[in-house]
C-alpha positions in Angstrom: 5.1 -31.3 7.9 3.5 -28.1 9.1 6.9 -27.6 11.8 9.1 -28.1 8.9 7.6 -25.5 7.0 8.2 -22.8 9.9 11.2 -24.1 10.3 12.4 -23.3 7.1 10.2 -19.9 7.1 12.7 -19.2 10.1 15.2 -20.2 8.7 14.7 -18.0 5.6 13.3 -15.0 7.8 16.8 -15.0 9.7 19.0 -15.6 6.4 17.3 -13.0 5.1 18.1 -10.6 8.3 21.6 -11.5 7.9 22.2 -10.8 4.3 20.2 -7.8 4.4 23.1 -6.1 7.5 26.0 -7.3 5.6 24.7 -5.8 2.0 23.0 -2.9 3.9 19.5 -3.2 1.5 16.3 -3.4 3.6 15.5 -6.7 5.0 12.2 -6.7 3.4 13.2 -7.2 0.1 15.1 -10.8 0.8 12.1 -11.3 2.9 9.2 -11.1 -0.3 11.9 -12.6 -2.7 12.3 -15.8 -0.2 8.4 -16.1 0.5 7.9 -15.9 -3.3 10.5 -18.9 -3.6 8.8 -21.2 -1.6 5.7 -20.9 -2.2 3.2 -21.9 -5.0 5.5 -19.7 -7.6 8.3 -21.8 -6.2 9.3 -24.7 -5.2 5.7 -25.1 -3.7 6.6 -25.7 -0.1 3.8 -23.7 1.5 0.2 -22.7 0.0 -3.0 -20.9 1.4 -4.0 -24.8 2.8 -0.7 -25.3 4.5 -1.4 -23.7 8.2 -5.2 -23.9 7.3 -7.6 -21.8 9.5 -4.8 -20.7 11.9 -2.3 -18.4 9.9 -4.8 -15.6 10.4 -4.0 -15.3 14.0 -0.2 -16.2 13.9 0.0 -13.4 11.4 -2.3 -11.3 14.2 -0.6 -11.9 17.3 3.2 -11.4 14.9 1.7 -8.0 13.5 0.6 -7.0 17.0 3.9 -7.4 18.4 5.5 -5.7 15.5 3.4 -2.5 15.7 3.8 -2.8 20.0 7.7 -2.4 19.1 6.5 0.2 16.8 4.7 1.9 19.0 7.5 1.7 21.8 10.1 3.3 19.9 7.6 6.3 19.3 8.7 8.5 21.5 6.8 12.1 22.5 9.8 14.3 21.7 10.5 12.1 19.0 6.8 12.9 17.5 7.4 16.9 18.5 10.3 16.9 15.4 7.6 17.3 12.6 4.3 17.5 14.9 2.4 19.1 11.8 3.6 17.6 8.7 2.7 14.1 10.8 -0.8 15.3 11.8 -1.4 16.0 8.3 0.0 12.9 6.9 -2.2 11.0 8.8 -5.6 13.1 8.5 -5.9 14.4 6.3 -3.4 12.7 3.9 -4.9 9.6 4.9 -8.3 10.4 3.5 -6.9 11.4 0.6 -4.6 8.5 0.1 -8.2 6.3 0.6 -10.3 7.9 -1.8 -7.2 8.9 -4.5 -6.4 5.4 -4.5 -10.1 4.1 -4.6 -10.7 6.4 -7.6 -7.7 5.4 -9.3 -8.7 1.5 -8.8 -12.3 2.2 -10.0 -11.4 4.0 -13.0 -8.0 1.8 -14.3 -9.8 -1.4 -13.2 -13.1 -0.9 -14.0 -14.8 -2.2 -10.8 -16.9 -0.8 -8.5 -16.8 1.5 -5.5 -17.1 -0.6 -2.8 -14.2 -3.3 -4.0 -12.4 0.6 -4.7 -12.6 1.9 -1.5 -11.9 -1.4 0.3 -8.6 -1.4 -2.3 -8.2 2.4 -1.0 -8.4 1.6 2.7 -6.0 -1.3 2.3 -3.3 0.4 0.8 -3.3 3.6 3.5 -0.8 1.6 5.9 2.8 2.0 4.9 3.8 0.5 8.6 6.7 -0.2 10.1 7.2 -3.9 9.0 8.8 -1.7 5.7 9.5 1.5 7.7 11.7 0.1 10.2 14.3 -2.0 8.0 14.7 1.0 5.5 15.3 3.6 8.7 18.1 1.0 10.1 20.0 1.0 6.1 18.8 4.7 5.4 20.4 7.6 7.3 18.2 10.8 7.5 17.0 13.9 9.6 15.0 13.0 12.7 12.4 15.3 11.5 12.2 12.9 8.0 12.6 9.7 10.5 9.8 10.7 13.0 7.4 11.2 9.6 8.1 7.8 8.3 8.2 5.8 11.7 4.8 8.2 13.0 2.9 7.4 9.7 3.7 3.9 9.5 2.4 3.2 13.0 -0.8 5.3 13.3 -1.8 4.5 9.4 -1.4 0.7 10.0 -4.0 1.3 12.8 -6.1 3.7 10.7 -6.1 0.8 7.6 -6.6 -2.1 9.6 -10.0 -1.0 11.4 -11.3 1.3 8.1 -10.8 -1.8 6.2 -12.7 -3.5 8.2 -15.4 -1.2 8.5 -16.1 -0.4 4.6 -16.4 -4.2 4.3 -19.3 -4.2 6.8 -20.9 -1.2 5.5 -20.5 -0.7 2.1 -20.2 -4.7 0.9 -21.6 -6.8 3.3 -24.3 -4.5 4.0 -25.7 -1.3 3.5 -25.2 2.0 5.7 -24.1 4.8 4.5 -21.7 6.9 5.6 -22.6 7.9 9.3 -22.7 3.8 9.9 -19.0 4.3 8.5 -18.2 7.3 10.7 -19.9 6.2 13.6 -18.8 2.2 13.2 -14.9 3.7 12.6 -14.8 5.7 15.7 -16.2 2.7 18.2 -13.7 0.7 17.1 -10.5 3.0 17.5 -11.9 4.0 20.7 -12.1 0.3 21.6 -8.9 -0.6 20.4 -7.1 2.5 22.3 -9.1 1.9 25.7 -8.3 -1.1 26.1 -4.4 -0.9 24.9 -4.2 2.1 27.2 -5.7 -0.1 29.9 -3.2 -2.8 29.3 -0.2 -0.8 29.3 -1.1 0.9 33.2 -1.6 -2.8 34.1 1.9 -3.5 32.9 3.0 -0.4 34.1 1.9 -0.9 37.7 3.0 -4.9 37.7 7.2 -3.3 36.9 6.9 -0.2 38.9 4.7 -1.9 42.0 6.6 -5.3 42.0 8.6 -6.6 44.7 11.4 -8.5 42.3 14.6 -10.5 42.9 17.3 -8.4 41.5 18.7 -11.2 39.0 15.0 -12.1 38.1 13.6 -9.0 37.6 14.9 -8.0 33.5 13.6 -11.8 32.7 10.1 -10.7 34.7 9.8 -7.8 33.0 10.1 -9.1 29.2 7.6 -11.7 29.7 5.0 -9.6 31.3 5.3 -6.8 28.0 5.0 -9.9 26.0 1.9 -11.1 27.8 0.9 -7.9 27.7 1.1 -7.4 23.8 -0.9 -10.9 23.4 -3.6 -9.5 26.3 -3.9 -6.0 24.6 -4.6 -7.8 20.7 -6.5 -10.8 22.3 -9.0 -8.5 24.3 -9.9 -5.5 22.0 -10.1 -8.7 19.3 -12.6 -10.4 21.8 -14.8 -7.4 22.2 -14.5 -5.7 18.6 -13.1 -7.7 15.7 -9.9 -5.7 13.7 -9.2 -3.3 17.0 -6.0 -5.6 18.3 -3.7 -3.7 16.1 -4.8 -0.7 17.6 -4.3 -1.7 21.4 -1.6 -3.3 20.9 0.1 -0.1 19.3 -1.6 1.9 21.9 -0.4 0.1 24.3 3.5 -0.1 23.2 3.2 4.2 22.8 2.1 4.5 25.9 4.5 2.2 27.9 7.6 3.8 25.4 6.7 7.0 27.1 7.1 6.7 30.8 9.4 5.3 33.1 9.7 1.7 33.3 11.9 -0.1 34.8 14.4 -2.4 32.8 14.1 -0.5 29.8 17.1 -1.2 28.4 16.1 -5.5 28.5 12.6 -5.0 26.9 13.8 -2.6 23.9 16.7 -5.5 23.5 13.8 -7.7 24.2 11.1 -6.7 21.7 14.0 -5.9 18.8 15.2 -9.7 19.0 11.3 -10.8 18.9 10.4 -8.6 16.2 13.0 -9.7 14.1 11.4 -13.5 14.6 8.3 -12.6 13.8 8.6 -10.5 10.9 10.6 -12.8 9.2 8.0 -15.3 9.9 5.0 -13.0 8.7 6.6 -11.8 5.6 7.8 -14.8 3.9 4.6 -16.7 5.1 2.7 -14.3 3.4 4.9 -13.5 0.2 4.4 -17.2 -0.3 0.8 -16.9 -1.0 1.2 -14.1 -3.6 -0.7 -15.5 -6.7 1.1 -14.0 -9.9 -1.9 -14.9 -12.2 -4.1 -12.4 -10.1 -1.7 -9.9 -10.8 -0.6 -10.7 -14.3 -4.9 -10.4 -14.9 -4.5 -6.5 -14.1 -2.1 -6.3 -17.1 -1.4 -2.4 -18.1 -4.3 -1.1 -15.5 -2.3 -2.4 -12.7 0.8 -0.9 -14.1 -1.3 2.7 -14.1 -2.4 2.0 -11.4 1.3 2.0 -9.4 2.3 5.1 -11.1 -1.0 6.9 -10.3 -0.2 5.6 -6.6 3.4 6.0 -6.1 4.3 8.6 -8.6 0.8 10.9 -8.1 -1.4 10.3 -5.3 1.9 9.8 -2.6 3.6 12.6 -4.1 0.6 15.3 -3.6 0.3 14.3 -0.3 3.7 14.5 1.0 3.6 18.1 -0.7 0.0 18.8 1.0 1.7 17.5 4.5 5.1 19.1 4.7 4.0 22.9 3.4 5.4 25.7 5.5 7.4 22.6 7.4 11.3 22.1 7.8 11.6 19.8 5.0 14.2 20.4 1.7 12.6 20.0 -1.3 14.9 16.8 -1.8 13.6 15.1 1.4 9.9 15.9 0.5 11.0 14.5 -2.5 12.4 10.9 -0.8 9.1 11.0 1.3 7.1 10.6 -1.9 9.4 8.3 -3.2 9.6 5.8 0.1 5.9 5.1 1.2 6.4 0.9 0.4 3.2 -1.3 1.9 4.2 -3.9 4.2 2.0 -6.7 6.5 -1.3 -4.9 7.3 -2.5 -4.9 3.6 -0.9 -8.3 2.8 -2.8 -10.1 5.7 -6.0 -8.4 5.5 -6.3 -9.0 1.7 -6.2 -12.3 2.0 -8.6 -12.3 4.7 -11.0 -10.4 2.6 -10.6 -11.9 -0.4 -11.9 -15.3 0.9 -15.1 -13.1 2.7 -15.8 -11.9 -1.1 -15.4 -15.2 -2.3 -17.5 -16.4 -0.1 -20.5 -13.6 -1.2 -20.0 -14.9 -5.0 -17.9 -12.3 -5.8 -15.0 -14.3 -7.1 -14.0 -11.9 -9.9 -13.5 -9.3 -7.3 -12.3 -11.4 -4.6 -8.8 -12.0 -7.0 -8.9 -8.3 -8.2 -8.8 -7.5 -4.4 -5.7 -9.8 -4.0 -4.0 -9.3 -7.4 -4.2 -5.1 -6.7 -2.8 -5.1 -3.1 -0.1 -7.7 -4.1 1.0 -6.2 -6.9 1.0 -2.8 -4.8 3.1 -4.3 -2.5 5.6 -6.1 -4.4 6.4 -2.8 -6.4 6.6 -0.5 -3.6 8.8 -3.3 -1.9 11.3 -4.4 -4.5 11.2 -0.2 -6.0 10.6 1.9 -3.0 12.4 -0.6 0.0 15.0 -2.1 -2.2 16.4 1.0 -3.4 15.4 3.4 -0.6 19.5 4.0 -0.1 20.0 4.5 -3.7 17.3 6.8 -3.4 18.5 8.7 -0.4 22.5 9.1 -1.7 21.0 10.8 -5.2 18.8 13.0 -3.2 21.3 13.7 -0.7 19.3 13.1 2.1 21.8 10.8 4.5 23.8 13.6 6.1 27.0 11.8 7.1 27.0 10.3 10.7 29.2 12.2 13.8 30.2 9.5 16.2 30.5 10.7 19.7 32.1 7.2 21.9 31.5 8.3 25.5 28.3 9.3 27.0 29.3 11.6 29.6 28.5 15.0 30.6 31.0 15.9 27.6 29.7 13.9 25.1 26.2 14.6 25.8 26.4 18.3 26.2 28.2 18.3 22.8 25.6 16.0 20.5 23.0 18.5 22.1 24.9 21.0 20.4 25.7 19.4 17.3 22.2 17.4 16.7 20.9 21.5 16.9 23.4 22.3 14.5 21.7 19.5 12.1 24.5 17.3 12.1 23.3 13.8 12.0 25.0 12.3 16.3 25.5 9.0 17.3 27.0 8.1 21.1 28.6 4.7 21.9 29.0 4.3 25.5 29.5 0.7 27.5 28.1 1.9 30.6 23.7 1.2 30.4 23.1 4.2 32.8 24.6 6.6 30.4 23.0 4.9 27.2 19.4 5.2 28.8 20.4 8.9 30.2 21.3 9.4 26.6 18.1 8.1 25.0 16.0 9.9 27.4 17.7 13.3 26.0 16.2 11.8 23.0 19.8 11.6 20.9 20.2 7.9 19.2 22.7 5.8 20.7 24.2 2.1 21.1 25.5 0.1 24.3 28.9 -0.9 23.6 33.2 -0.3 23.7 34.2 2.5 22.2 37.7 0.5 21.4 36.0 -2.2 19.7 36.1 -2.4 16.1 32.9 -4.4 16.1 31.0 -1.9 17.8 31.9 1.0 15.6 30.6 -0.7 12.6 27.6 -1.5 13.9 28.1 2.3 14.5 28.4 3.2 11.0 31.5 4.5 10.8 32.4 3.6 7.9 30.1 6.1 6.4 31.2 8.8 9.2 32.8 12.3 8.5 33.8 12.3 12.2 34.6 10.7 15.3 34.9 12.0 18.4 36.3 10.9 21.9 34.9 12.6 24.8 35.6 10.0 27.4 37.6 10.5 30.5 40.2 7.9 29.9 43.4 9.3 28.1 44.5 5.7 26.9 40.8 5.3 25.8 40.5 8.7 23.6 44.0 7.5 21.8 42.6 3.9 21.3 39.2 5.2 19.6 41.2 8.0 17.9 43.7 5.4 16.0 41.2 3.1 14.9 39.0 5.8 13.4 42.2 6.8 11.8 43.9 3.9 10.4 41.5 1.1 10.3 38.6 3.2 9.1 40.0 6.1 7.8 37.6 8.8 8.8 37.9 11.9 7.3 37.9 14.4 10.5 38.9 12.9 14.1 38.9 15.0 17.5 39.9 14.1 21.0 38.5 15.6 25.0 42.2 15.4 26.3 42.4 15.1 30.4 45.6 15.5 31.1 47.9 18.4 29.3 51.2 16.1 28.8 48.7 13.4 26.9 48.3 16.3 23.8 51.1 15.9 21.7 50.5 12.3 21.8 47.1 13.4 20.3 48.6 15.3 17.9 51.4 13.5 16.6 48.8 11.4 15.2 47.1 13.9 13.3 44.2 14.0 15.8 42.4 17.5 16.6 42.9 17.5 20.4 41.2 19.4 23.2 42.9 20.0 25.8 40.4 19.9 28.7 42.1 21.8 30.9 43.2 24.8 28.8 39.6 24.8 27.4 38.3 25.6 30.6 40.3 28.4 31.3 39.6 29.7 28.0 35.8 29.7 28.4 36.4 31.4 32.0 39.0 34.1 31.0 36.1 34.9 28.0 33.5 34.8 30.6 35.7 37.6 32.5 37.2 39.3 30.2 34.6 39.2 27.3 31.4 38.6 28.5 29.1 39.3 25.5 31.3 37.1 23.3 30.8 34.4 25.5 27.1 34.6 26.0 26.7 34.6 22.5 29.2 31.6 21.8 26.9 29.9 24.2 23.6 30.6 22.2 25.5 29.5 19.1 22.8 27.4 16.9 19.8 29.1 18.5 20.0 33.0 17.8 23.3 33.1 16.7 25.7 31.0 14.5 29.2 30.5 13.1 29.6 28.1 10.1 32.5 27.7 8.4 33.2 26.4 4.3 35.8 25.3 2.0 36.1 27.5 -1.7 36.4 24.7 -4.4 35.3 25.1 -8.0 32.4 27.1 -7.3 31.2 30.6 -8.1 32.8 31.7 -4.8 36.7 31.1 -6.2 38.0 34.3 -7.4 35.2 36.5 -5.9 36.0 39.7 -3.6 35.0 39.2 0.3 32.8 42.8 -0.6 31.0 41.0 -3.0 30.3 38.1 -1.0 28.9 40.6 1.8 26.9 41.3 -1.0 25.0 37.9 -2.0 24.3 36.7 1.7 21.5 38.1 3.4 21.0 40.4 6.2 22.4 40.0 9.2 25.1 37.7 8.1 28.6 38.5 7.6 31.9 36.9 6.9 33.7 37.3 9.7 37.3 35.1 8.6 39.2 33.9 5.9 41.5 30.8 6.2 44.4 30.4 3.4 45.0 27.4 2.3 48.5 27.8 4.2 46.6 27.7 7.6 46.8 31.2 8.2 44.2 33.2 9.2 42.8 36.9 9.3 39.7 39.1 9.1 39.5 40.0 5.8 39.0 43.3 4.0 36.3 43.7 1.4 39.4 43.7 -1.3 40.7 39.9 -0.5 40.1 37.7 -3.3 39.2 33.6 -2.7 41.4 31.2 -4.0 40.3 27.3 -4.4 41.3 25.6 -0.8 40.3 28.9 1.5 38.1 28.5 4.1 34.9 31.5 4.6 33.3 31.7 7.8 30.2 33.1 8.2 28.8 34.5 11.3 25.6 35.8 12.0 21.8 35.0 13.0 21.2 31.5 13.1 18.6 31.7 9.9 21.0 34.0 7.7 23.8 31.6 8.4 22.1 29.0 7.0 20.8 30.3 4.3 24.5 31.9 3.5 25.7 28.2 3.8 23.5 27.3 1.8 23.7 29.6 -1.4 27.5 28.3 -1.7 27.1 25.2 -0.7 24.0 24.3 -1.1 24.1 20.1 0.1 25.3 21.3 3.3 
């Protein structure tokens, strides 16, 4: 019975993973929804005595591999995009995420301050069980990315041994707060030792290792997986609750130098991580109990609002002050902090330990609060996290760079400093892990193939461009963006001069390579200030360039838009809406359909964009 029950959890897990892609909601959501369906509130196919005394370390060894992948795809300059807002987040927003939501739980639920800050400690992790699916639906900024993925990692590590620790102190027995302390700070320390340990042991065996050519990508998966299972078996061996945290230590640090076969393990752990967090979820949504939760009546209600709509909203504020972020993404930060596997599979574990001091009453209050947490923050935050994101505005519209090279690369550079939101599609491995390692997000595949530019995302694309050195390629890429997907702006690298009114006869914005080089050299000659500053465009200096509609710009003189930018910004051409164009004079007056350029400091640019246009 017990292999046809994981088989169907499978089965449901990957089901779930499929219709999630095709509909483009998080996966998460099917996953709670098909747990709830087959368990006790369903059908009753699995219960809390259906893997017995062993679901507590299949959901272990699952979580540890999940917050290893976690951890892997944590990159350093990945980390550097929003270093303090994530240092805040998870400090001191952490501690006041723990005792916010342990005040909340004492006062709305009337219990008392242990069972409050066990509650509080619990629900600290966001993680990125919930992170991860939302980030692969949900376009945003890498600095708004490398908060959510950052906090969901380091939090889950942070929940999992506090929880653990307040249990022991505060309920079980009775130290006070410098047992806390003290018993919080063993345990990371444990749990990161022995993870970074690990991961040098893994990194010598791939780097040291004599393989067989043909062998060596299968060698190298199997010996991360044993070492995942060896980081979370050993910290768990010498200090209970610290596998999490060596097995997360131990995928940051291996995601962070060179190791051989990179390309296999990161194909490697996504695949597995997919397996098991299909299992974990849906084994775990099955043992929600809806009576513990429909016991909290209105408190529990209050309490998600004070949660979600107080508590995570004063801390995003508290954490992104004198940062980068809009106010609309500090807003989606505050509105996508969803709870995911850590506090699922430690409530349970802790509810049975309360049970097990006499404390039923507490023990379902425990479960019935973290539940109901995470099924709202799930089905509200996860569910409609892309709903969320297009009314903010936060999901700038993808550029899709197919080819890799020295071209394409040099020009994401560019474009990712501009803010624009760059993806690269190249077939050949080399140049995807070149790519990565430039830290610019990127996918192994053809260029040519419609397949792979969906899983692109171009159909939410403003533009596509082909920067490869293949002519007959450029054309290919260039015709399916236009006629099969019908993106708005398409641009070509053409090689050879001849090849450019083939280019253009489709409408395509061509380069031609050749006459672009002489260009930049005759301005490099002839103009040399010009072109060092074009070459500094997007860090001292900028040009920007946007269309009048029915805004307050139409019918306004160029003198009195000099007027409303700020210093050390100018507009420097005006485009008709009949192509032409000219520096203007301070008498020109826009019509709808002109195009303004500004040009200026970087800053003043920006902000000039943005007073005119402000979603840019």
């Amino acid at each position: 019975m017990l292999i046809v029950v994981v088989a169907v959890i499978l089965a449901l897990g990957v089901a779930s993973r499929v219709l999630a892609d095709r509909l483009r909601i998080p996966s998460v959501l099917f996953l709670i929804f098909a747990g709830i369906a087959i368990g006790p509130e369903g059908v009753g196919l699995v219960s809390e005595a259906t893997f017995g005394d062993g679901l507590s370390a299949m959901v272990g060894v699952s979580v540890a591999i999940i917050l290893f992948e976690g951890g892997y795809h944590l990159r350093i300059e990945k980390l550097r995009e929003s270093p303090t807002a994530l240092t805040r987040l998870t400090t001191v927003g952490a501690l006041i995420t723990w005792l916010g939501t342990a005040a909340a739980v004492v006062f709305f639920l009337e219990t008392s301050l242990e069972v409050g800050l066990l509650v509080g400690a619990l629900l600290i992790a966001t993680g990125p069980t919930v992170v991860g699916p939302i980030l692969q639906v949900v376009t945003v900024r890498d600095h708004v990315a490398a908060v959510l993925e950052g906090e969901g990692v380091i939090n889950d590590v942070t929940a999992a041994i506090l929880v653990v620790v307040v249990f022991e102190v505060f309920i079980a027995g009775d130290g006070g707060l410098g047992a806390l302390a003290g018993d919080f700070v063993i345990r990371l320390a444990v749990g990161l030792g022995i993870g970074a340990l690990v991961a040098a042991i893994v990194w010598l065996a791939l780097s040291r290792g004599n393989e067989m050519p043909c062998a060596a990508p299968l060698h190298a998966r199997l010996i991360v997986l044993a070492g995942i299972v060896v980081a979370y078996g050993g910290a768990e061996f010498v200090a209970s609750e610290t596998g999490i945290a060596a097995a997360a230590m131990a995928g940051f640090a291996l995601g962070n130098v060179e190791l051989p076969h990179r390309e296999a393990v990161v194909d490697f752990l996504d695949d597995l991580s997919v397996v098991v967090l299909s299992f974990v979820f849906v084994a775990l949504a099955a043992l929600i109990d809806f009576g513990d939760i429909v016991r909290l009546g209105v408190a529990g209600l209050a309490l998600v609002v004070a949660i979600t709509m107080v508590i995570r909203p004063a801390v995003i504020y508290l954490a992104t002050t004198n940062e980068r972020f809009t106010t609309n993404e500090r807003l989606f930060l505050s509105a996508v902090g969803p709870r995911g596997i850590i506090p699922a599979s430690v409530a349970t574990l802790f509810a049975v330990e309360l049970q097990a001091l006499g404390r039923p009453q507490e023990a379902q209050l425990l479960a019935g609060t973290v539940f109901l947490i995470i099924f709202a923050t799930v089905v509200l935050q996860a569910g409609l996290a892309r709903q969320i994101a297009n009314v903010l505005e936060v999901s700038p519209m993808r550029t899709i760079i197919v080819g890799g090279g020295r071209v394409g690369l040099s020009l994401a550079e560019r474009l990712e400093q501009d803010g624009e939101n760059v993806l690269l599609v190249d077939p050949d491995p080399n140049a995807v892990e070149t790519v990565r390692k430039r830290g610019l997000r990127t996918i192994k595949g053809d260029g040519t193939d419609a397949d792979i530019l969906e899983r692109a995302g171009i159909g939410e694309a403003k533009t596509v461009i082909a920067t490869t050195p293949d002519d007959d390629v450029n054309l290919l890429v260039c015709q399916l963006a236009q006629t099969t997907f019908d993106v708005e702006k398409v641009a070509s690298r053409v090689n050879q001069p001849e090849n450019v009114e083939a280019f253009e006869a489709l409408g395509v914005r061509a380069i031609d390579l050749s006459m672009a080089t002489a260009w930049s050299l005759e301005n490099v000659l002839e103009r040399p200030s010009l072109s060092a500053w074009m070459n500094e465009l997007g860090r001292t200096g900028d040009v920007q360039e946007i269309e009048v509609t029915a805004s307050d710009l139409v019918g306004k003189r160029i003198a009195d838009v000099n007027a409303e930018i700020p210093d050390g910004c100018i507009v420097g051409l005006l485009t008709h809406r009949d192509g032409t164009t000219e520096v203007p004079t301070g008498d020109h007056r826009l019509r709808d359909g002109d195009r303004v350029t500004f040009l200026g400091q970087t800053n003043a640019v920006d902000r000039a964009v943005k007073r005119f246009h402000p979603h840019d």
